[in-house]
TORKEBA-420734 format. One record per residue (C-alpha): residue in three letters; x, y, z. Coordinates in steps of 0.1 Angstrom, whole numbers, padded with zeros to 4 digits, always signed. Layout:
ALAXYZ ...
//
This chain:
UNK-0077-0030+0060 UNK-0110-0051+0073 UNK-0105-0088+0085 UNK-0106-0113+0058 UNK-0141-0133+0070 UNK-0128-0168+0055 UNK-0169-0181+0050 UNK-0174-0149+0032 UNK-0144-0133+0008 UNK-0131-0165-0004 UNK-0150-0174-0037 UNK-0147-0195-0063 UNK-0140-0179-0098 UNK-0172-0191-0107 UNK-0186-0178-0079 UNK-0172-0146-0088 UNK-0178-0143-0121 UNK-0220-0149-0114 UNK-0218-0127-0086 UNK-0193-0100-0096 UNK-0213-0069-0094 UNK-0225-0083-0061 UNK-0192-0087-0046 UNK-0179-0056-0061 UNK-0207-0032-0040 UNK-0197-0053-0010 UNK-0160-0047-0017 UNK-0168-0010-0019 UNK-0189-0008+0013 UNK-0169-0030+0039 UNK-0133-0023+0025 UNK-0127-0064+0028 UNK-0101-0084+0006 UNK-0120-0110-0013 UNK-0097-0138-0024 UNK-0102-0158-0058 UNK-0097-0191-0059 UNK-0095-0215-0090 UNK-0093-0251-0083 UNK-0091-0252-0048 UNK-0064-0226-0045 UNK-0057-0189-0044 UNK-0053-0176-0080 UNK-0059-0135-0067 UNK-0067-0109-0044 UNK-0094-0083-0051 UNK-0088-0047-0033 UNK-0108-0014-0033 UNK-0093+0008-0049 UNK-0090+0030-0012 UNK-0069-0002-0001 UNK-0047-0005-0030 UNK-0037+0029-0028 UNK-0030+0027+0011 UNK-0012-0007+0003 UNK+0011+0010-0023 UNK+0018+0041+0000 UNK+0026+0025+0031 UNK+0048-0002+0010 UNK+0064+0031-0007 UNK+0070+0048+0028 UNK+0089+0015+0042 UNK+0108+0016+0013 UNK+0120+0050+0015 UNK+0128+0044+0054 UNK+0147+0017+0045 UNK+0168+0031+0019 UNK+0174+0062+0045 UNK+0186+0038+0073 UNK+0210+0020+0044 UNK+0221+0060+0035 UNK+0227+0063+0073 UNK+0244+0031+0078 UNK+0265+0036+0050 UNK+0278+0071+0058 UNK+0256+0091+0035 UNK+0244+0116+0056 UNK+0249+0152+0060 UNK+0249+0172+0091 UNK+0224+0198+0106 UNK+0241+0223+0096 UNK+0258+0220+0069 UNK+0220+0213+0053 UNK+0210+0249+0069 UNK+0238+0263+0050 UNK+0229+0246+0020 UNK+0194+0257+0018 UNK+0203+0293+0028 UNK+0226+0292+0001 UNK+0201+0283-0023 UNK+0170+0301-0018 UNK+0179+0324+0010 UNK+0163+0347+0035 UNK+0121+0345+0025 UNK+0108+0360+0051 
//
């Protein structure tokens, strides 16, 4: 994901909503977060829709590592072969 440029993708929601097509293209082209703000503070992020769905995988691969080191740490784990075994049990020799 692109730097946030602070003098650039932090607007107003006025701001945005005057220049929202504006903002949009530039969203598309440069890939940039813009941040909303409403009275002085955040109030939302604006993503492409390329970075939103890197966002969600990479949060959805951290959270499957992390449920595979709490299986591992909590004993739920099966060995090398034992897994061979399993999967030539159930579908064979496909060569």
């Amino acid at each position: 994901m692109p730097n946030l440029r602070v003098a650039e993708d932090i607007v107003p929601l006025s701001d945005f909503k005057a220049r929202a097509s504006e903002l949009l293209k530039r969203l598309a082209e440069t890939g940039a977060p813009i941040v909303i703000t409403q009275n002085g503070r955040a109030a939302g992020v604006l993503l492409s829709p390329a970075e939103f769905d890197a966002l969600t995988e990479r949060i959805r691969f951290v959270n499957a590592v992390a449920k595979g080191l709490e299986d591992a740490e909590s004993g739920k784990v099966v060995t090398h072969e034992s897994m061979v075994a399993e999967v030539q049990t159930r579908y064979g020799d496909q060569e």
